[in-house]
C-alpha positions in Angstrom: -11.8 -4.8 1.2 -12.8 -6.1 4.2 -11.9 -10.1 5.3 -14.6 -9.8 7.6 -16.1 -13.1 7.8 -13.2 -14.6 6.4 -10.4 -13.5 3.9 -12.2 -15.3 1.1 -15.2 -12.7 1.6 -12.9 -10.2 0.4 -12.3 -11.8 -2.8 -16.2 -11.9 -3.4 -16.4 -7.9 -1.9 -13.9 -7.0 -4.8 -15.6 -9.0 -7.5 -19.0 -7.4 -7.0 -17.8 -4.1 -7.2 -15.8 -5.4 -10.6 -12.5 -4.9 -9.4 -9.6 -5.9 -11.3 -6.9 -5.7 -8.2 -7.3 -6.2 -3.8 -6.4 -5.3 -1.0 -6.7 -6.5 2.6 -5.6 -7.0 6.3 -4.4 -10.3 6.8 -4.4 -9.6 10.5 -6.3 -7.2 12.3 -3.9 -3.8 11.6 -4.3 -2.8 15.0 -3.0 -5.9 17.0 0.5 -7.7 17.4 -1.3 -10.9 16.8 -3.5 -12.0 14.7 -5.7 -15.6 14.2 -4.2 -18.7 12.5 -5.5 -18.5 9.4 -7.7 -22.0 8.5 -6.6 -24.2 5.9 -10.4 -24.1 4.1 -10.5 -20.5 4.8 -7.0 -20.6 2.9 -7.7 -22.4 -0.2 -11.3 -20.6 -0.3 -9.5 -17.9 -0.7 -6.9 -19.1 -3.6 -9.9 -20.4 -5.1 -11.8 -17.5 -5.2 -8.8 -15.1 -6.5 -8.7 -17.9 -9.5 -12.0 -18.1 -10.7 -12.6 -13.8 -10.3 -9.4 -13.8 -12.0 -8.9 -10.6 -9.8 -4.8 -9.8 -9.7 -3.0 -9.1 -8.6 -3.9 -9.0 -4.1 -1.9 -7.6 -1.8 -1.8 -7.0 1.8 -1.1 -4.1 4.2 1.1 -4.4 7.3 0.3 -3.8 10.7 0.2 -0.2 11.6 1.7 -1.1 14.6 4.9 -2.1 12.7 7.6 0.1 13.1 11.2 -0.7 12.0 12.8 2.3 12.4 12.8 2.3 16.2 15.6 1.4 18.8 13.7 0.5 21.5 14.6 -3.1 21.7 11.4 -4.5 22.9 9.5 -2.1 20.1 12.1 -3.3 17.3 11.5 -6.7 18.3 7.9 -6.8 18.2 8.2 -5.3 15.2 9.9 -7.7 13.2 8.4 -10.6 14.3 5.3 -9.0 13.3 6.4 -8.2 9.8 7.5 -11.3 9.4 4.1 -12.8 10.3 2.5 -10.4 7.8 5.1 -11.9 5.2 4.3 -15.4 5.8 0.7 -14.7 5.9 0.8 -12.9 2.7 3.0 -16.1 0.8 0.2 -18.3 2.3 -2.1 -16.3 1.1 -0.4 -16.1 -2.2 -0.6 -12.5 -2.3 2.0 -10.6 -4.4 3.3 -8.7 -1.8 2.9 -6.7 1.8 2.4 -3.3 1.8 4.7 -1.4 4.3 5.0 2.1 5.8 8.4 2.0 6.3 9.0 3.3 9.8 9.5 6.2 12.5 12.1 7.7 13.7 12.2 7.3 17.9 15.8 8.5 18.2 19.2 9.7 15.9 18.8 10.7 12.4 16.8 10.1 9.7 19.4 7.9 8.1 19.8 5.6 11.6 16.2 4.8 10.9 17.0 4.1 7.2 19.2 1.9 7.7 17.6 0.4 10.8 14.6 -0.7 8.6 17.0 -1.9 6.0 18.7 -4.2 8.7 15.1 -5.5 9.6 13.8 -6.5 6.0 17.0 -8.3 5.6 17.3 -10.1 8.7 13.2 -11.1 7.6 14.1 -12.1 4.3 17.4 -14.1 4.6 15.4 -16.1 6.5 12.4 -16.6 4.3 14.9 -17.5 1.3 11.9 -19.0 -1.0 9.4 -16.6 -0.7 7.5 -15.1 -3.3 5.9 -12.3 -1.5 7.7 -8.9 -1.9 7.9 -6.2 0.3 6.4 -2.9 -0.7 7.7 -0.2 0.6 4.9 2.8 0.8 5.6 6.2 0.5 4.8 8.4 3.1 3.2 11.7 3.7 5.7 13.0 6.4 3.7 13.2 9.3 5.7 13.6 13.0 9.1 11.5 12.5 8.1 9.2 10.0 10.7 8.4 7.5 9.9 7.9 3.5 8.4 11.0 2.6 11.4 11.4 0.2 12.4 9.0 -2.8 15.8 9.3 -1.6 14.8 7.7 1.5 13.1 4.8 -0.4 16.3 4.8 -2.6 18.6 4.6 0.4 16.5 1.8 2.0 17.0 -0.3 -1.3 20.6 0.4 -1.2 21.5 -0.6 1.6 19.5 -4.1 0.9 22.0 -4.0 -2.3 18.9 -3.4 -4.3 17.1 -7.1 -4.1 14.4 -7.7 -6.6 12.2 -8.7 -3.7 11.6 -5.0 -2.5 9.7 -2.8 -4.6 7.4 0.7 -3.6 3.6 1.4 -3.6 3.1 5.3 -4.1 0.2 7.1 -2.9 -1.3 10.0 -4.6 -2.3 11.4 -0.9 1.0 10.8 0.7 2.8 12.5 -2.9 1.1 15.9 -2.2 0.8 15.9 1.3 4.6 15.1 1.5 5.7 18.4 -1.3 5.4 16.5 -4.4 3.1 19.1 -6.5 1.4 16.1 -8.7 -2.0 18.7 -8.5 -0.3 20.6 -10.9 0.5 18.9 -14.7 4.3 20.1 -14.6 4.5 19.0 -10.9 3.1 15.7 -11.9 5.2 14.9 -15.1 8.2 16.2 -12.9 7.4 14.1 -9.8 7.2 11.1 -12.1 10.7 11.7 -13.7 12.4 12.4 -10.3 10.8 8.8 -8.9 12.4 7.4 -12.3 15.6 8.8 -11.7 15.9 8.6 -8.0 14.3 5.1 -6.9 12.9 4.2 -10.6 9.6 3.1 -12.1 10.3 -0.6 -12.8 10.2 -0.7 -8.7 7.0 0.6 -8.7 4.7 -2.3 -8.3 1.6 -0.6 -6.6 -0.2 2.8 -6.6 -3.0 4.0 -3.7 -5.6 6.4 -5.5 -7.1 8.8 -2.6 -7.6 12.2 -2.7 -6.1 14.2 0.5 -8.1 16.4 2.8 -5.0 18.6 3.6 -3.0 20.5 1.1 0.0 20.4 -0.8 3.3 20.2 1.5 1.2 19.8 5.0 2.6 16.1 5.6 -0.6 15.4 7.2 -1.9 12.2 5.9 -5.7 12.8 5.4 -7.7 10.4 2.5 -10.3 11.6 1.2 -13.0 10.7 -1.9 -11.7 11.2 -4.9 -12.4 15.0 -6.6 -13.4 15.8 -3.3 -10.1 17.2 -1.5 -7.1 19.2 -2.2 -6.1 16.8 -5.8 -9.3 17.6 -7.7 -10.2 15.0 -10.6 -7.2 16.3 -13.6 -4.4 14.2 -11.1 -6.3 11.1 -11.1 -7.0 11.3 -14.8 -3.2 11.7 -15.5 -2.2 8.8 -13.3 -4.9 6.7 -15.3 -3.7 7.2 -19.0 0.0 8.0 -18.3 1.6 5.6 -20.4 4.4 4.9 -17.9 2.1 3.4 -15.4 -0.1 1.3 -17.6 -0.9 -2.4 -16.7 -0.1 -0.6 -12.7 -2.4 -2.0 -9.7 -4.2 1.3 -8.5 -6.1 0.6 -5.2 -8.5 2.8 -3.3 -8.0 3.5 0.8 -11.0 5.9 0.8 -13.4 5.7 3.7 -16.5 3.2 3.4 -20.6 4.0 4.3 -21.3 4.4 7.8 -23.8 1.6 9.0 -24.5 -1.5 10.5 -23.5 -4.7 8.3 -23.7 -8.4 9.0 -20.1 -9.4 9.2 -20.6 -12.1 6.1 -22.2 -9.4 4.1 -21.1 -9.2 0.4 -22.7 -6.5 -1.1 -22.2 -3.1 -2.9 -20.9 -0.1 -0.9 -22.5 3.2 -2.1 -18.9 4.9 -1.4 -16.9 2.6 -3.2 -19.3 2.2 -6.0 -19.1 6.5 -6.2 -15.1 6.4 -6.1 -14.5 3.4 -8.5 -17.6 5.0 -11.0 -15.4 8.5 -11.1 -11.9 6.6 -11.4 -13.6 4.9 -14.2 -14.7 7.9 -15.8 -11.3 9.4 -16.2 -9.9 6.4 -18.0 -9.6 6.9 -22.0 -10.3 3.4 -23.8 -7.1 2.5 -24.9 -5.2 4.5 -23.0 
């Protein structure tokens, strides 16, 4: 949702479209910096989490970030930015930052694993009482970016000697887009297993619900409105009623109505109300 307006306006966006979980930008994704965040504006927003009862909220980094590079001047920009969206989000009180882990600029595909490991620890040792976690999000593959394979995600954790304050948001676009054949009811049971095995579902604190314009294996990472692209409906009702995933925070990222709105504007948008409805629709009581 957008914080337009403030990042208490999101809180009321997400209640009047009866959400249950949020997320938002605590900065603008598309700048180093972002505003101080006001103290009223801060406990507004607290507030308003509190008496929607909506939880639990997340953020999303910067897509600026990238942690996996070796330019020095890049790498250092980079984690003092994720470390301002981590503060931001324990101010906030937000469970946790979502994270695309990184890019590859130069060397392998492990350098930049382990480069991004190095990052997130140098941010967290020194942030020893934080709450927020970092949420590692799986990625569709696109160019050089690393974490398009659980076993990257698995070797990232490693290497931070598997600390509880790391866990992974998976995205139903980024699965298929990146090979994982969760369009298909064996590919989907099987993708599940292999992310129990290989990273495990206890780390999995977050799922992204958007269909994907491009097809299976294309690691091009296109969202699009759910039933409409290359995942159908059957996935999404899978991921809703799997047992293993019950209780799990499942977000939308899907694109929002064209059109002019006052910033402070809390009303219903037609394409979330469509997305949410279908979602909705899938889910068996009780399941």
């Amino acid at each position: 949702m957008s914080v337009a307006g403030g990042v208490h306006l999101a809180v009321a966006r997400a209640h009047v479209h009866g959400c249950e979980a949020l997320q938002l930008f605590a900065k603008n994704a598309s700048q180093w910096r972002g505003r101080d965040l006001p103290t009223t504006e801060v406990h507004a927003f607290r507030s308003a989490l509190e008496a929607t009862g909506i939880h639990p909220a997340v953020s999303h980094a910067s897509y600026l970030i990238n942690l996996a590079t070796t330019a020095p001047q890049l790498r250092a920009r980079s984690i003092a930015a994720f470390a301002d969206e981590l503060d931001r989000a324990e101010t906030l009180g937000l469970m946790g930052v979502v994270l695309h882990p990184g890019t590859c600029t130069s060397g392998t595909e492990d350098d930049a694993l382990a480069a991004i490991a190095r990052a997130i620890d140098e941010v967290l040792k020194t942030r020893p009482h934080h709450r927020a976690r970092v949420l590692l999000e799986h990625t569709a593959g696109q160019g050089r970016t690393v974490g398009y394979r659980f076993e990257h995600l698995a070797t990232i954790l490693g290497h931070l000697d598997g600390t509880p304050r790391v866990g992974v948001c998976l995205d139903t676009c980024h699965l298929v887009a990146s090979g994982y054949r969760i369009h298909e009811r064996e590919g989907f049971v099987d993708t599940l297993d292999a992310f129990d095995r290989i990273v495990g579902l206890d780390r999995l604190q977050v799922l992204h619900v958007n269909d994907s314009k491009k097809p299976c294996g294309s690691r091009v990472d296109r969202h699009e409105h759910i039933g409409d692209g290359c995942l159908g409906l059957e996935p999404f009702r899978w991921f809703l009623n799997e047992p293993r995933l019950a209780g799990l925070p499942m977000l939308l990222e899907t694109a929002k109505t064209d059109g002019n709105r006052r910033p402070t504007a809390v009303e219903i948008d037609p394409l979330d109300a469509k997305n949410l409805a279908t979602l909705r629709g899938l889910l068996i009581q009780g399941a």
